[in-house]
N, C-alpha and C positions, 0 to 999 in steps of 0.2 A: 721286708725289714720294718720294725714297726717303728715309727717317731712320734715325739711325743707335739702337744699341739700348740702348747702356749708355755711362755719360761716361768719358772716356780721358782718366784723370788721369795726372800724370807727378807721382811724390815721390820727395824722397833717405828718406820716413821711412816703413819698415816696419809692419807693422803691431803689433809688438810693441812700435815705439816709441811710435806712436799710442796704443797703450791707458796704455803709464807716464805717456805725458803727462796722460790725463783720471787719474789716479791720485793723484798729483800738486794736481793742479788742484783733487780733494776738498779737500785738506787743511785751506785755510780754514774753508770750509761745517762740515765733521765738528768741526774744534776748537771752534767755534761752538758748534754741538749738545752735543758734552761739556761744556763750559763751561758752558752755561746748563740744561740736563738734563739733563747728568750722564754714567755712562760704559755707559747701556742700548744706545746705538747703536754704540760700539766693542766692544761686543759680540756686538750682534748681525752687527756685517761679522767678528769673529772666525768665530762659527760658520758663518757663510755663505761664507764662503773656504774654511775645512778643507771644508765640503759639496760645494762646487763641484768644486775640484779633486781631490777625492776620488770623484764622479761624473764627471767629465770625464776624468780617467785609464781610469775602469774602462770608458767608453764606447769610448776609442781601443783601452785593451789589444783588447776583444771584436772591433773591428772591422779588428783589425791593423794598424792605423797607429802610428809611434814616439810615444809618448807622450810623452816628454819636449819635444818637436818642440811639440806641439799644447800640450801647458802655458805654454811659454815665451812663447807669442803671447798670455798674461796677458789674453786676451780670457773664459774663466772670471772668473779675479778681479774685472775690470770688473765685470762683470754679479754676480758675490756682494756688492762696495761699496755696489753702487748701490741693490740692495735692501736690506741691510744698513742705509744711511741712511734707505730709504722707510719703513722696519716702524718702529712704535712704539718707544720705548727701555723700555719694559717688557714687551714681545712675549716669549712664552715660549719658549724655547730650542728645545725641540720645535717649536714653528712655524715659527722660524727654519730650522731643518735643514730642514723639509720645503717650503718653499718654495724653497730655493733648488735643493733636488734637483729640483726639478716645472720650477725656469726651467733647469736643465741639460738634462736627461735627457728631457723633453716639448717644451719650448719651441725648444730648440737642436734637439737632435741627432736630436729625431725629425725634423725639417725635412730632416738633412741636415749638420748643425755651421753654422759660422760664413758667413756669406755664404748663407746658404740659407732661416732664419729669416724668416718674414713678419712677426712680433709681434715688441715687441721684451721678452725674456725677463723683467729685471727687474717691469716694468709688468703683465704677462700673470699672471706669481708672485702680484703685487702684487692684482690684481683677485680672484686666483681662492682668496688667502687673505681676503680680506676680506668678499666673499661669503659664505665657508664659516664664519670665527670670529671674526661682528661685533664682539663682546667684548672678545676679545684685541686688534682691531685698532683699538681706539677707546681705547686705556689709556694716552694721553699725560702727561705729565711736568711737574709743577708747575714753571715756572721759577724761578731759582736765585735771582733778588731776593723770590722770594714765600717762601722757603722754604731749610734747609739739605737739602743735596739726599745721597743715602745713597752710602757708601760703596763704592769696587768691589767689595767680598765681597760686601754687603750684596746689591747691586743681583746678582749672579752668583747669587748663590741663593737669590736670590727669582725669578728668570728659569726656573732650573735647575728646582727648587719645585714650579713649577705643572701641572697636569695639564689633559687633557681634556676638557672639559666643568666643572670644578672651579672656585670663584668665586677670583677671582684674590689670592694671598696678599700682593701688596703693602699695605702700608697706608696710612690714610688719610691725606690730607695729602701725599702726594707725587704724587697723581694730580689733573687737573680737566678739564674743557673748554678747546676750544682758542679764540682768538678769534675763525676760520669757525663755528665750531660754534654757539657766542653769538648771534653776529650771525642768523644761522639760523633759532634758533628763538626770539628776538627779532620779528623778520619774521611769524612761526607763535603770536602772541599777546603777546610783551611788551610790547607799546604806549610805550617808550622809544626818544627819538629816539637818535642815534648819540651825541650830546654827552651825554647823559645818562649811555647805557649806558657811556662810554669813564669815564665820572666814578663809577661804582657799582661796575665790574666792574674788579677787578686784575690781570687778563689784557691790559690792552691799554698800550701803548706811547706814544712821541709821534704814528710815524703808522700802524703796526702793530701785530701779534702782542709782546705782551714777549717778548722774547727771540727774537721769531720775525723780527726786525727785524734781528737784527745775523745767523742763520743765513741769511736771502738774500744779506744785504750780502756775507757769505761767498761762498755758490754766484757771486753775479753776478761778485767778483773773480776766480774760478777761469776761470770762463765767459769774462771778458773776456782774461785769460790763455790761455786755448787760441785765441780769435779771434785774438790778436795771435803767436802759434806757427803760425797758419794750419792748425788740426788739423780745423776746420770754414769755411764760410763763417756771415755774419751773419743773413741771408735767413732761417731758419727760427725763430729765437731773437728775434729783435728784431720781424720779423710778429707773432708772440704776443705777448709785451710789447704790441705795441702797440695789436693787437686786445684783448687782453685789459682794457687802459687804456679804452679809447673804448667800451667795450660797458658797463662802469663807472661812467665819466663820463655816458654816457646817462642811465641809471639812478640816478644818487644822489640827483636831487631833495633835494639841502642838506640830507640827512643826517635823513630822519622815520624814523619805527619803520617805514614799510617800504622804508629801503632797505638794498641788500646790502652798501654801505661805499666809500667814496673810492676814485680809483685807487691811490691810493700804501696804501691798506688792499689792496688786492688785491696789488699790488705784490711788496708786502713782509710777507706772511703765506702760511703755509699751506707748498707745497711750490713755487711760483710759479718762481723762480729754477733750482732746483734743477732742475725740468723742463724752463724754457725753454733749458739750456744742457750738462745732462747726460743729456736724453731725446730729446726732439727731432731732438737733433742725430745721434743713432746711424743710423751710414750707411745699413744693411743694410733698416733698416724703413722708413724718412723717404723720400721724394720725391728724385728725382733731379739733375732741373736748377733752375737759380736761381729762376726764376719758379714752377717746382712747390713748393720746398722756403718762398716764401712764401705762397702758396695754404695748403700744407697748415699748415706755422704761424699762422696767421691765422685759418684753422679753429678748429686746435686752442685758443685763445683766445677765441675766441667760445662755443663747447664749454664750455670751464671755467668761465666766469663763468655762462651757463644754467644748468649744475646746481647751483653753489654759489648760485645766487638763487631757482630754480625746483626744483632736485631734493630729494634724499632725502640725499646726502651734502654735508657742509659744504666736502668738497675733492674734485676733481674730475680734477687730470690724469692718472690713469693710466687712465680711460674715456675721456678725450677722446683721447689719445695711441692706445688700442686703435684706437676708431674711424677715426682716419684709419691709423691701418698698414692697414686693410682698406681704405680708397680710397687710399692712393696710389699703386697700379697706374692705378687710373684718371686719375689727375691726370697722373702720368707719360706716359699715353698721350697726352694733349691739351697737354702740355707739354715734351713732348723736342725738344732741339735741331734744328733741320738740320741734315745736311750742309751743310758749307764750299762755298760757291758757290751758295745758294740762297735766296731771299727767306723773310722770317719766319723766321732765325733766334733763338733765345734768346739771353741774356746769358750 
């Protein structure tokens, strides 16, 4: 029985418009971020755009394609934003540039450029700095009710500042543990049910992360904003959601010192939104057809909640996201459409 190989969408909307729109669609989420931690993350999407596009030009010039052509398809910038928002807001500038050159110039264009990419670059950046400089990558941001939160100079050169290997020059007080993080190693010996830990520790919210409540509520208006543009379908975003809710729910046992935290704690903490509607959804890497694209988010949901209750790291989606871009050729294989005229087709 013959299938066919790849989906035949029909749009009035380019792909240049396609990326302004998820661009766009930060905007929420990131004012979020600045507002309650400050302006490390518009910083770091500064350096990570001039990187990008500063590697993605020098890739076309070398390989003889208009460069200006290949910018304006603003698929670079995407992928500088979206790390830009992953990295810590005290991530050191140096890191910043060199991750986003590693998701240019490795992740892209050694594949081939846009459309060719199996991982998807932000995330791959994302893993393969964090790996390398746990330190840096764990230097999260007091939020702005716990504390008056520093200045753009301040925060620009204390960014700029830091070196190497060198202990990191912010000071005390405007850095702490995130509420995954708590909860974690709560789990790992605090012996505090979650009522407790939510009533000792000033990290945490009504039913999240402080501040890390109103940065989802952000991503998810964006999110629901490009659904309603029709820039994605819902199938991969809302499968996680809601895999990630019911793996959750399993596990909370009314909240003792060992469990991982309520659905609406998972919810709406950590980087949850942000991936299930600015990651997932990236055409190039994700599954294909409806039924694949919720397979593989549904996955990746069950993924993130394993390692944030069982792993080593307190947040989990840019390993769960790797993981399935490496299965979803296979998903895809057992999940492509028929051809028109044939039984067992997809949706």
């Amino acid at each position: 029985m013959t299938q066919i190989t790849s989906p035949h969408a029909h749009s009035a909307l380019s792909t240049a418009d396609v990326m302004r729109q998820v661009l766009l669609a930060t905007i929420p989420g990131v004012f979020a971020l600045t507002l309650y931690f400050g302006w490390g993350n518009l910083i770091n999407i500064l350096w990570a755009s001039l990187t990008a596009l500063a590697c993605e030009a020098m890739v076309m010039k070398l390989r003889g394609r208009p460069v200006k052509y290949y910018l304006n398809d603003a698929s670079a910038l995407v992928t500088a934003v979206l790390l830009g928002i992953a990295l810590p807001p005290f991530a050191p500038c140096w890191l910043v540039v060199f991750g986003s050159a590693f998701a240019i110039l490795i992740v892209k264009q050694l594949y081939g450029g846009l459309g060719y990419n199996p991982f998807n670059p932000a995330m791959a950046s994302y893993v393969i700095l964090l790996i390398s400089f746990p330190v840096y990558m764990s230097t999260w941001g007091t939020p702005s009710d716990l504390g008056t939160l520093p200045s753009f100079i301040d925060t620009f050169l204390w960014k700029l500042s830091s070196q190497t290997g060198a202990v990191s020059v912010i000071p005390d007080g405007y850095t702490m543990a995130t509420p995954l993080d708590i909860v974690r190693q709560n789990m790992n010996g605090g012996g505090l049910s979650l009522s407790e830990l939510a009533t000792q520790t000033p990290q945490f919210g009504h039913w999240g992360g402080l501040g890390w409540e109103m940065v989802n509520a952000g991503f998810l208006f964006g999110g629901v904003y490009l659904m309603w543009r029709r820039i994605f379908t819902w199938h991969a975003p809302i499968s996680m959601l809601i895999s990630l809710a019911i793996m959750s729910l399993i596990f909370y046992d009314n909240g003792s010192s060992q469990s991982a935290g309520s659905p609406l704690f998972h919810l709406f903490s950590g980087a949850t939104m942000f991936a299930a509607f600015f990651i997932l959804t990236d055409p190039v890497s994700s599954a294909v057809s409806n039924r694949g694209r919720m397979i593989f988010g549904a996955l990746i949901g069950v993924i993130i909640f394993i390692v944030r209750r069982w792993g080593n790291y307190p947040d989990a989606a840019a390993f769960a996201v790797l993981l399935l871009n490496f299965a979803a050729p296979f998903i895809d294989h057992y999940t492509q459409p028929r051809t028109y005229g044939h039984k067992g087709g997809d949706a």
